[in-house]
Backbone and ligand atoms as CSV (ligand in chain L), in Angstrom:
chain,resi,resn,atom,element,x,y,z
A,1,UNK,N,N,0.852,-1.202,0.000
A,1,UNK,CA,C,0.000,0.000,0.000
A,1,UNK,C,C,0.882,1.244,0.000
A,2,UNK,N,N,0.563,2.265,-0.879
A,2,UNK,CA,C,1.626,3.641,-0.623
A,2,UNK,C,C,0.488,4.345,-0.308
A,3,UNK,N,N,0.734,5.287,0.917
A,3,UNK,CA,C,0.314,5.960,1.319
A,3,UNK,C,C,0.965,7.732,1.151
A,4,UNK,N,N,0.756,8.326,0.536
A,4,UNK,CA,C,1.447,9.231,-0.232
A,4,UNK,C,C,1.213,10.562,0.770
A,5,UNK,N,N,0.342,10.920,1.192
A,5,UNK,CA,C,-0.090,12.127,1.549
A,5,UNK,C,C,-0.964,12.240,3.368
A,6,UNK,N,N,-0.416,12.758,3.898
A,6,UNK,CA,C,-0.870,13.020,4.756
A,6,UNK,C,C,-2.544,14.146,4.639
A,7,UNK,N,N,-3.407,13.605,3.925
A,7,UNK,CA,C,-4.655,14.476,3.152
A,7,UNK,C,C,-5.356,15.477,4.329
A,8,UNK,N,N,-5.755,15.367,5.318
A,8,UNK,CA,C,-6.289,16.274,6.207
A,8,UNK,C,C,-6.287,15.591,7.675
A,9,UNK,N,N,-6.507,16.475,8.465
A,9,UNK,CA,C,-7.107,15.951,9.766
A,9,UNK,C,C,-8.061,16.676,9.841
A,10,UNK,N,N,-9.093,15.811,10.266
A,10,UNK,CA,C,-10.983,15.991,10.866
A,10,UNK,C,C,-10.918,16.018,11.945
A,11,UNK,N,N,-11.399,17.654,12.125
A,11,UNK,CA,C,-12.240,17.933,13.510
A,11,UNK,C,C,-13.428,18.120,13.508
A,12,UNK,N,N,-14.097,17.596,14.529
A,12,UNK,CA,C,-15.517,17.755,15.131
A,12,UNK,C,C,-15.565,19.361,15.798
A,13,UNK,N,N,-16.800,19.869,15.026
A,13,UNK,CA,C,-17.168,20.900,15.895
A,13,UNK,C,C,-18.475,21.602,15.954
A,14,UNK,N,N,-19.009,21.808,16.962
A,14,UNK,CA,C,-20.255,22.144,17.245
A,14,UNK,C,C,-21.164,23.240,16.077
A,15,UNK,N,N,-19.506,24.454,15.864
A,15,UNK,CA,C,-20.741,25.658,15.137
A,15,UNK,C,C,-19.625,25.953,14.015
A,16,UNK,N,N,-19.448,25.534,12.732
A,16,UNK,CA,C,-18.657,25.550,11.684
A,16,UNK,C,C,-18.133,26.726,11.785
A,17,UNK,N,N,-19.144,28.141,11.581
A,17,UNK,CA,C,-18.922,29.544,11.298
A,17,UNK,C,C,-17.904,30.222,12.138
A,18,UNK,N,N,-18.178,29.539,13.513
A,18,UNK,CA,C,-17.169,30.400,14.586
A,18,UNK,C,C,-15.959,29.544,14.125
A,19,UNK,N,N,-15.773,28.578,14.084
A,19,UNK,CA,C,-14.713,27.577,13.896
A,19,UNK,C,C,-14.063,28.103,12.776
A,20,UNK,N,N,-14.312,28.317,11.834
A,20,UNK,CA,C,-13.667,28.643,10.638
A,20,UNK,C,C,-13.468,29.976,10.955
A,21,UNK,N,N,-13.802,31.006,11.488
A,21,UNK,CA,C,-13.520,32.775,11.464
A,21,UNK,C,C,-12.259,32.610,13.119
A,22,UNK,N,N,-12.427,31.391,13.906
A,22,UNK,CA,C,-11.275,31.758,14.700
A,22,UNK,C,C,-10.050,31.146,14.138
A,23,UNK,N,N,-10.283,30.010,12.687
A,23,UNK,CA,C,-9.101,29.763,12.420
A,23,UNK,C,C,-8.486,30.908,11.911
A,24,UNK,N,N,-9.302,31.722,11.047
A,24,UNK,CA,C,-8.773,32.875,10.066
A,24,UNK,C,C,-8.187,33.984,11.414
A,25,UNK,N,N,-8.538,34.320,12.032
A,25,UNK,CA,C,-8.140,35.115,13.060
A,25,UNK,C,C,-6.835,34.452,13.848
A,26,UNK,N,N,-6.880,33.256,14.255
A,26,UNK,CA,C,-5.897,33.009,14.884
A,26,UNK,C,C,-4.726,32.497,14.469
A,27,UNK,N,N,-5.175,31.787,13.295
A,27,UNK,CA,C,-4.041,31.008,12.256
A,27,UNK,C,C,-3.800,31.749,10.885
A,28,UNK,N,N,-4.540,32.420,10.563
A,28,UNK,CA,C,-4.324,33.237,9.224
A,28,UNK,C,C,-5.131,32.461,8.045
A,29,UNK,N,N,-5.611,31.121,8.313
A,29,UNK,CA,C,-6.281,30.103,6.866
A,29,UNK,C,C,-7.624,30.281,6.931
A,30,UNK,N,N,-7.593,30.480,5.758
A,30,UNK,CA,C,-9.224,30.451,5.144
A,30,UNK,C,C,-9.683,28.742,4.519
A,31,UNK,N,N,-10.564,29.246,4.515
A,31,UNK,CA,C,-11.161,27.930,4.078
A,31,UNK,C,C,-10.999,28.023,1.967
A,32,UNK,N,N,-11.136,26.660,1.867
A,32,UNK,CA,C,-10.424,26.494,0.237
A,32,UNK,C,C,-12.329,25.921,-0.150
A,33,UNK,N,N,-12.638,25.326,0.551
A,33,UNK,CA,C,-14.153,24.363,-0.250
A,33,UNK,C,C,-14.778,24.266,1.362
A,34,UNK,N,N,-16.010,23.813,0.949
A,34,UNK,CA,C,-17.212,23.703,1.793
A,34,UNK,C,C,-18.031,23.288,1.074
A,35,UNK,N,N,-18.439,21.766,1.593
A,35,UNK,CA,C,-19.275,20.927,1.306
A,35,UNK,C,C,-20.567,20.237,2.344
A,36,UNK,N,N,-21.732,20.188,2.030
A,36,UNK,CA,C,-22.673,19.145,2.625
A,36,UNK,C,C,-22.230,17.698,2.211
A,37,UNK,N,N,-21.579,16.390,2.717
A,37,UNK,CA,C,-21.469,15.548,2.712
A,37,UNK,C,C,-22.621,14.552,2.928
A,38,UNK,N,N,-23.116,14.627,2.287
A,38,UNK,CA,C,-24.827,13.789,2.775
A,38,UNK,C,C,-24.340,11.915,3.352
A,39,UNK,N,N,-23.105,11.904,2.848
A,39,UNK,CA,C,-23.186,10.360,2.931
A,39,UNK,C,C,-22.868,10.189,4.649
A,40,UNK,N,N,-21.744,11.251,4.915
A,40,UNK,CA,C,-21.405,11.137,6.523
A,40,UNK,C,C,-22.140,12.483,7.368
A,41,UNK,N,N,-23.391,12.946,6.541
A,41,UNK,CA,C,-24.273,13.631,7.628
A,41,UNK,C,C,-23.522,14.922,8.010
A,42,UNK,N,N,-22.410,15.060,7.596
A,42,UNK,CA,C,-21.759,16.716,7.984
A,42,UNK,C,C,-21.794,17.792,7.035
A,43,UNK,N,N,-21.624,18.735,7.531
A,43,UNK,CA,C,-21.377,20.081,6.582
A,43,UNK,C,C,-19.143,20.255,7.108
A,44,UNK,N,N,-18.400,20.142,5.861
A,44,UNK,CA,C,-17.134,20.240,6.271
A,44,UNK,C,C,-16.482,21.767,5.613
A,45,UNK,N,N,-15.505,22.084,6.176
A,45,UNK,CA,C,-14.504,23.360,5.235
A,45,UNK,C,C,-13.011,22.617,5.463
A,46,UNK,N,N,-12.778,22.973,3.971
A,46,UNK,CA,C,-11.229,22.571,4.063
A,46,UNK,C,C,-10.393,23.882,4.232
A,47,UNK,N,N,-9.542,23.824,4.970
A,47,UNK,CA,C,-8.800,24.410,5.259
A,47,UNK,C,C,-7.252,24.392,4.794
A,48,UNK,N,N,-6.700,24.997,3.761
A,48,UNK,CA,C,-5.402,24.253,3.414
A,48,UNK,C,C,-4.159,24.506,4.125
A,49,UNK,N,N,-3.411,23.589,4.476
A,49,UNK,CA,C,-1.870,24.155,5.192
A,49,UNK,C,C,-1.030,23.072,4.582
A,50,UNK,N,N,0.027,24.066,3.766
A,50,UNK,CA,C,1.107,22.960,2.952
A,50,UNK,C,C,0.647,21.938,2.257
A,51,UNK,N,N,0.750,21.102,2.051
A,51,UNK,CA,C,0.120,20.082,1.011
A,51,UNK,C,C,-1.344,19.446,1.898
A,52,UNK,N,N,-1.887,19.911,2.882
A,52,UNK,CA,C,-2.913,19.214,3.083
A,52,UNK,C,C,-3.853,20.278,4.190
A,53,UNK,N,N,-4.847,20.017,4.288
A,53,UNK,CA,C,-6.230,20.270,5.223
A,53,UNK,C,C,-6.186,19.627,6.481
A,54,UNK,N,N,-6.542,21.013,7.288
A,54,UNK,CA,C,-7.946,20.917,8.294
A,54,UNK,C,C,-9.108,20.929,7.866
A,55,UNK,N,N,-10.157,19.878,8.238
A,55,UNK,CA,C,-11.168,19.773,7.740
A,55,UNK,C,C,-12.028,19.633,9.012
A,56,UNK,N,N,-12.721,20.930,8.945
A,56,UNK,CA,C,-13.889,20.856,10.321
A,56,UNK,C,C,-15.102,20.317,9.886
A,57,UNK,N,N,-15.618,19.771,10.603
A,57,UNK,CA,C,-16.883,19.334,10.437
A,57,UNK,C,C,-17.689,19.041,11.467
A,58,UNK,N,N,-18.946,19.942,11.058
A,58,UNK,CA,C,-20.185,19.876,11.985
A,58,UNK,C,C,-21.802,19.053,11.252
A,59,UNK,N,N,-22.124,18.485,12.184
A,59,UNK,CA,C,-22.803,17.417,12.110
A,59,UNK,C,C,-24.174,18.266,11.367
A,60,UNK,N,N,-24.933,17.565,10.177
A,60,UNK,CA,C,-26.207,18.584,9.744
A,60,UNK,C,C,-27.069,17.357,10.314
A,61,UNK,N,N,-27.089,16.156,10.352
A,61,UNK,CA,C,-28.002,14.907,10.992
A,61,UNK,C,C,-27.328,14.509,12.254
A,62,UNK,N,N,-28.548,14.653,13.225
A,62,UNK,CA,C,-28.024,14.100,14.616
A,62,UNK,C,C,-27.937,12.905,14.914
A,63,UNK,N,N,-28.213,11.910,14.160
A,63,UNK,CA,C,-27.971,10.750,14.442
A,63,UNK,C,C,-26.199,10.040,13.190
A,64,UNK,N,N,-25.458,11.033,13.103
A,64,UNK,CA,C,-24.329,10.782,11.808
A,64,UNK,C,C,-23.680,10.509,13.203
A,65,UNK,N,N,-22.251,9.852,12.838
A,65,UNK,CA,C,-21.042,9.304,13.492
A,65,UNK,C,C,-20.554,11.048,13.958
A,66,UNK,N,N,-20.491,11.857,13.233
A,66,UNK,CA,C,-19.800,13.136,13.951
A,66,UNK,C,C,-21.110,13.877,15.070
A,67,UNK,N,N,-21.937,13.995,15.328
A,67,UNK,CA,C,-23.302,14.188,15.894
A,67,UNK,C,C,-22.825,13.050,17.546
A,68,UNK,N,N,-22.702,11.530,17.312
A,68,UNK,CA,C,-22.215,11.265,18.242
A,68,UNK,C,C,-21.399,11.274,18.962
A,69,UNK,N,N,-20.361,11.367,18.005
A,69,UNK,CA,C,-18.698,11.787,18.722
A,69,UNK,C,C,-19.146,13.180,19.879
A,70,UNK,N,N,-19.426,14.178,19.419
A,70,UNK,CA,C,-19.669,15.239,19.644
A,70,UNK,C,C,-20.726,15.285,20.980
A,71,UNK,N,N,-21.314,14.407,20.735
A,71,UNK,CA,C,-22.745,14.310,22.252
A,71,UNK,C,C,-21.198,13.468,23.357
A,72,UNK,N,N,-20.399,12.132,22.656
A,72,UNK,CA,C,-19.727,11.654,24.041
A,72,UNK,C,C,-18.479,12.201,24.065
A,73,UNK,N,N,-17.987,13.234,23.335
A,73,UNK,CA,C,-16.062,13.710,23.331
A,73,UNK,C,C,-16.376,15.156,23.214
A,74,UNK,N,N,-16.901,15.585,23.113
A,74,UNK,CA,C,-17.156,17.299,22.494
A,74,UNK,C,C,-16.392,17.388,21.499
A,75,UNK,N,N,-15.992,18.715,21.049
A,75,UNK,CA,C,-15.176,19.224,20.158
A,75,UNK,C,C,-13.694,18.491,20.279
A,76,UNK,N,N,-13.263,18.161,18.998
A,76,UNK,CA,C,-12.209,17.691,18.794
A,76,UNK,C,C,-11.600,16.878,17.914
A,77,UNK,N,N,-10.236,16.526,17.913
A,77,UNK,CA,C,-9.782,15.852,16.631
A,77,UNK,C,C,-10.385,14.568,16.638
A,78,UNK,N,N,-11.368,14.227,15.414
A,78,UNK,CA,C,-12.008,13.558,14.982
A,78,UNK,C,C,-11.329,11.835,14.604
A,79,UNK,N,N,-10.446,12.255,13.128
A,79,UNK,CA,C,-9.594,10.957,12.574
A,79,UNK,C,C,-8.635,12.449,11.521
A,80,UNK,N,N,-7.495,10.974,11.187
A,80,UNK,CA,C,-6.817,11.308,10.234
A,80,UNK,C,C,-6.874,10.596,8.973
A,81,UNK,N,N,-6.574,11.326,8.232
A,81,UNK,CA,C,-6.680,10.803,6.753
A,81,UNK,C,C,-5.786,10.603,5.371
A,82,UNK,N,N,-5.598,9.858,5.239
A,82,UNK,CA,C,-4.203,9.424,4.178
A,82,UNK,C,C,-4.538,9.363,2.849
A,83,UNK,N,N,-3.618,9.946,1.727
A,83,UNK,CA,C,-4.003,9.613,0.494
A,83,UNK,C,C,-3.400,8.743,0.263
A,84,UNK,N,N,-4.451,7.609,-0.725
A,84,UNK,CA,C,-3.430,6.857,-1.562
A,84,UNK,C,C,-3.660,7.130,-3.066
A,85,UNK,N,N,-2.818,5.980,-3.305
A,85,UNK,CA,C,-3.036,5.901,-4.912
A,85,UNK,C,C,-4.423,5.388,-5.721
A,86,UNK,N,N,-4.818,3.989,-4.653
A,86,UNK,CA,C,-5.475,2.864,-5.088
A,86,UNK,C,C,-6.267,2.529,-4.374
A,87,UNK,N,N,-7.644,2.931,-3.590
A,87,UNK,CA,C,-8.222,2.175,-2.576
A,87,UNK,C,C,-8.660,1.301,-2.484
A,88,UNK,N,N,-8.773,1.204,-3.511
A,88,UNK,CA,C,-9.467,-0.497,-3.702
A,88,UNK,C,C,-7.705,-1.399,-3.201
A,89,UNK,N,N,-6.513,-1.297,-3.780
A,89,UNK,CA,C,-5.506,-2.361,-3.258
A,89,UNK,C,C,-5.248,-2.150,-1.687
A,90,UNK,N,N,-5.726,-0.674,-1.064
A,90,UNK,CA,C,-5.364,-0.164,0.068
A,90,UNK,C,C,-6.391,-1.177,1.044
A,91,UNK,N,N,-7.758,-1.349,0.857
A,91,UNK,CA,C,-8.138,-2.016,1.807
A,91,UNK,C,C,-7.944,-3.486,1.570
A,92,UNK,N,N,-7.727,-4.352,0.564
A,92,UNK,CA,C,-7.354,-5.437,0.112
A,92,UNK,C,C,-5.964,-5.678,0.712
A,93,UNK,N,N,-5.104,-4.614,1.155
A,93,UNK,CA,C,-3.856,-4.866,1.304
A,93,UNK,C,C,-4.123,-5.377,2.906
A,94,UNK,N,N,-4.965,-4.105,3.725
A,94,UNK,CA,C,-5.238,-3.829,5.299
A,94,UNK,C,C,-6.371,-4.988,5.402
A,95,UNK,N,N,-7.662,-5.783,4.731
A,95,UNK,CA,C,-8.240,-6.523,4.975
A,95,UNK,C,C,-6.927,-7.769,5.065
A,96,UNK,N,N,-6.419,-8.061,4.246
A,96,UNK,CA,C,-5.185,-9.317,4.283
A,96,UNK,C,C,-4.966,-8.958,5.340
A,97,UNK,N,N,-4.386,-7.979,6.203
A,97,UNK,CA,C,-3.723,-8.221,7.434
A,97,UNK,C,C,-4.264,-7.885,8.936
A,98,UNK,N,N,-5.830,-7.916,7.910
A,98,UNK,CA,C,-6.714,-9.022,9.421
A,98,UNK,C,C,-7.004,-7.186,10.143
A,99,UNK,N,N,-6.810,-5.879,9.533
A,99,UNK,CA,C,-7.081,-4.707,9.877
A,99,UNK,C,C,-8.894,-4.883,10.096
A,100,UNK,N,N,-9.360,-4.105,10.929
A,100,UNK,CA,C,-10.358,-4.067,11.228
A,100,UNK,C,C,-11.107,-2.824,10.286
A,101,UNK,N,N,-11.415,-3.071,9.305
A,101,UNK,CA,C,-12.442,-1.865,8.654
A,101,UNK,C,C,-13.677,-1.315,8.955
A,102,UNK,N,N,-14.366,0.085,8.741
A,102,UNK,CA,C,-15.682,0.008,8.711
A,102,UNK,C,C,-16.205,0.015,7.578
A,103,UNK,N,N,-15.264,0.301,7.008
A,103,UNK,CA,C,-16.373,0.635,5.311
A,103,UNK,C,C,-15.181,-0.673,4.290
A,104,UNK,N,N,-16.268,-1.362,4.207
A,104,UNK,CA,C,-15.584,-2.833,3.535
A,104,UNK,C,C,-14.952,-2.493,1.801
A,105,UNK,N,N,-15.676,-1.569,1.543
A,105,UNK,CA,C,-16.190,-0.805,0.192
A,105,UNK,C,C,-16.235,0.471,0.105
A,106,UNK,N,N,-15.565,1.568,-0.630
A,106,UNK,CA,C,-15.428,2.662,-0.569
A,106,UNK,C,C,-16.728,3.026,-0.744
A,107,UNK,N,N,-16.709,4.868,-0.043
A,107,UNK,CA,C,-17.939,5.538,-0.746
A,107,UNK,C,C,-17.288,6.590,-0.809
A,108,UNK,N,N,-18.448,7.302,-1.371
A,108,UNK,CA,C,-17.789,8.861,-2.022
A,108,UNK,C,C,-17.894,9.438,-0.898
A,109,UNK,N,N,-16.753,10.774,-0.819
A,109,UNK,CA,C,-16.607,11.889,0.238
A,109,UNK,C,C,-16.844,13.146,-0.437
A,110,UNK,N,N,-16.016,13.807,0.243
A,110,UNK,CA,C,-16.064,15.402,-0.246
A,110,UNK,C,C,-15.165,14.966,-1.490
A,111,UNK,N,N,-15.289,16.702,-1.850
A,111,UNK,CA,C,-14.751,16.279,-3.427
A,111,UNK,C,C,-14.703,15.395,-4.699
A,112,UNK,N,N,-15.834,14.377,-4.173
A,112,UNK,CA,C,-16.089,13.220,-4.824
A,112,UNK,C,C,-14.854,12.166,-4.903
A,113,UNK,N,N,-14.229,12.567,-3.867
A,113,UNK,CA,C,-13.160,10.990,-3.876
A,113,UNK,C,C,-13.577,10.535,-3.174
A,114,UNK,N,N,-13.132,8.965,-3.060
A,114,UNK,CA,C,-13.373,7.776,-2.868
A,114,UNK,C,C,-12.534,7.932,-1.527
A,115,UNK,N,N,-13.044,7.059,-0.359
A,115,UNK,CA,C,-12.705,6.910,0.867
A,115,UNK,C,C,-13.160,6.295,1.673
A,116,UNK,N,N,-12.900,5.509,2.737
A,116,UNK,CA,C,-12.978,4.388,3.467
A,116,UNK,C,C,-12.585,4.806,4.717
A,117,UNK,N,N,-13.060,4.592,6.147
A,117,UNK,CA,C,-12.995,4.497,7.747
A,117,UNK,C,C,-12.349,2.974,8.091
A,118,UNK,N,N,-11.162,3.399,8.967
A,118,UNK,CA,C,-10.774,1.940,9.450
A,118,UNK,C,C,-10.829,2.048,11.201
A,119,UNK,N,N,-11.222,1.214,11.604
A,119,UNK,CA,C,-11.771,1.653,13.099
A,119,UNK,C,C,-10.418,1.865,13.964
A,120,UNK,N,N,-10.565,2.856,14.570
A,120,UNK,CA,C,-9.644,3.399,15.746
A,120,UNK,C,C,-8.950,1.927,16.542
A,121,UNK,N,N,-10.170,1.097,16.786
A,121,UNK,CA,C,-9.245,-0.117,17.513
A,121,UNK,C,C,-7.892,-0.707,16.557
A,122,UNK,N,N,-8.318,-0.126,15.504
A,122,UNK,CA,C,-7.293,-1.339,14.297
A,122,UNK,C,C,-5.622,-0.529,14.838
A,123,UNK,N,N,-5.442,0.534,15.011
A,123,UNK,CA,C,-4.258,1.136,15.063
A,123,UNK,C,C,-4.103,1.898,16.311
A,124,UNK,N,N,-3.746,2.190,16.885
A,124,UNK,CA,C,-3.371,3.708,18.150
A,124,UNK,C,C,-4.248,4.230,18.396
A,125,UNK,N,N,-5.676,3.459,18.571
A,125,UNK,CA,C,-6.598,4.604,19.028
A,125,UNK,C,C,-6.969,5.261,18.177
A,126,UNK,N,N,-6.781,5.388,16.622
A,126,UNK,CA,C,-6.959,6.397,15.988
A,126,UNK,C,C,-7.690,6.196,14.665
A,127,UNK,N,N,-9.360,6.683,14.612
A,127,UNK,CA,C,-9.827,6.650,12.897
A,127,UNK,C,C,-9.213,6.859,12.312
A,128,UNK,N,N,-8.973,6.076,11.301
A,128,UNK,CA,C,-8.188,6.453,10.075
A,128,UNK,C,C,-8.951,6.546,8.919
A,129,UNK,N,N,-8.940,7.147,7.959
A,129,UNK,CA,C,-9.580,7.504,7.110
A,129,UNK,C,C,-8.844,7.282,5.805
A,130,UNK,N,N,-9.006,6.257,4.373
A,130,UNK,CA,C,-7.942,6.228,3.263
A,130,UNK,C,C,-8.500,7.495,2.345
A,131,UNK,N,N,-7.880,7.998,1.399
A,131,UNK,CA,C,-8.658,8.859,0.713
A,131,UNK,C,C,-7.939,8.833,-1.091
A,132,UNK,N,N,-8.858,8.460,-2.165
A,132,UNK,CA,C,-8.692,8.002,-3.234
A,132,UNK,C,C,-8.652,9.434,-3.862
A,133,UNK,N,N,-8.020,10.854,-3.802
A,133,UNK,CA,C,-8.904,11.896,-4.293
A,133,UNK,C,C,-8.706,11.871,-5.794
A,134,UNK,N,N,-10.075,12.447,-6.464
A,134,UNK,CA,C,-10.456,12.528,-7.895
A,134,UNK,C,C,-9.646,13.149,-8.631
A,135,UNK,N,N,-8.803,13.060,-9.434
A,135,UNK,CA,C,-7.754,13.514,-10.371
A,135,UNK,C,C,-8.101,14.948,-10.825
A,136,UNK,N,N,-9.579,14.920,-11.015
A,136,UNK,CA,C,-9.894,16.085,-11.727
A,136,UNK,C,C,-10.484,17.412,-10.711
A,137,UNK,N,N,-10.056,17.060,-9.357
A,137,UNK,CA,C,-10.849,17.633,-8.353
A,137,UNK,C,C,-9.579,18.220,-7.031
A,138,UNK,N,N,-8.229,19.106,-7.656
A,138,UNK,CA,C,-7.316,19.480,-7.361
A,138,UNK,C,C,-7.293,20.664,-5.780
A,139,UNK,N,N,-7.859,19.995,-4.532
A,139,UNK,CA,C,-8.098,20.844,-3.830
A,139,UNK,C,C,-9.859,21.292,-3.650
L,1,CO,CO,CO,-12.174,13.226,6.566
């Protein structure tokens, strides 16, 4: 599996608007895109720094995976997320070695790439997220 890119880290957060105007205030970044993600129930902004994103995201359905995080952890770093090349060989590679997945089968994300959840137990405590992004969809 090559894992090429360190693609974003996801935070959970209650109110997008303040979240994004204290990054610009405190960090200097604006947001690059803002999307409704209907498949994972959030509204996200990417945020770019060096080759990759902060990506906040606040829950638009209260019953989505970020909606719960958020009722038992509050605000906070969510998962991280890796680009690859190939997701389809990426979870074929991590199913062979007995990795614990949630999404057996990619679905679409933001930007319309392809991406997959591997459960926090599989590694350090930590969602991981693969991310296939769309060739034609640069940022
Ligand atoms: Co993400």
């Amino acid at each position: 599996m090559l894992v090429y890119n360190l693609d974003h880290v996801g935070i959970a957060v209650r109110d997008l608007e303040s979240a994004i105007a204290a990054y610009g205030d405190k960090y200097g970044v604006e947001p690059l895109h803002r999307e409704v993600v209907e498949s994972q129930g959030v509204e996200e902004a990417l945020l770019p720094i060096g080759g990759s994103f902060v990506q906040l995201l606040q829950p638009v359905d209260s019953n989505s995976p970020v909606a719960r995080f958020l009722e038992k952890r509050g605000e906070g770093l969510h998962h991280v997320a890796y680009a690859v090349l190939d997701i389809d060989a990426a979870l074929a590679h991590l199913r062979a070695g007995g990795a614990k997945l949630i999404d057996e089968t990619p679905r679409v994300g933001g930007r319309g790439a392809r991406i997959a959840f591997v459960h926090p137990a599989d590694l350090a405590g930590t969602l991981m997220e693969l991310v296939e992004p769309r060739l034609d969809q640069d940022g």
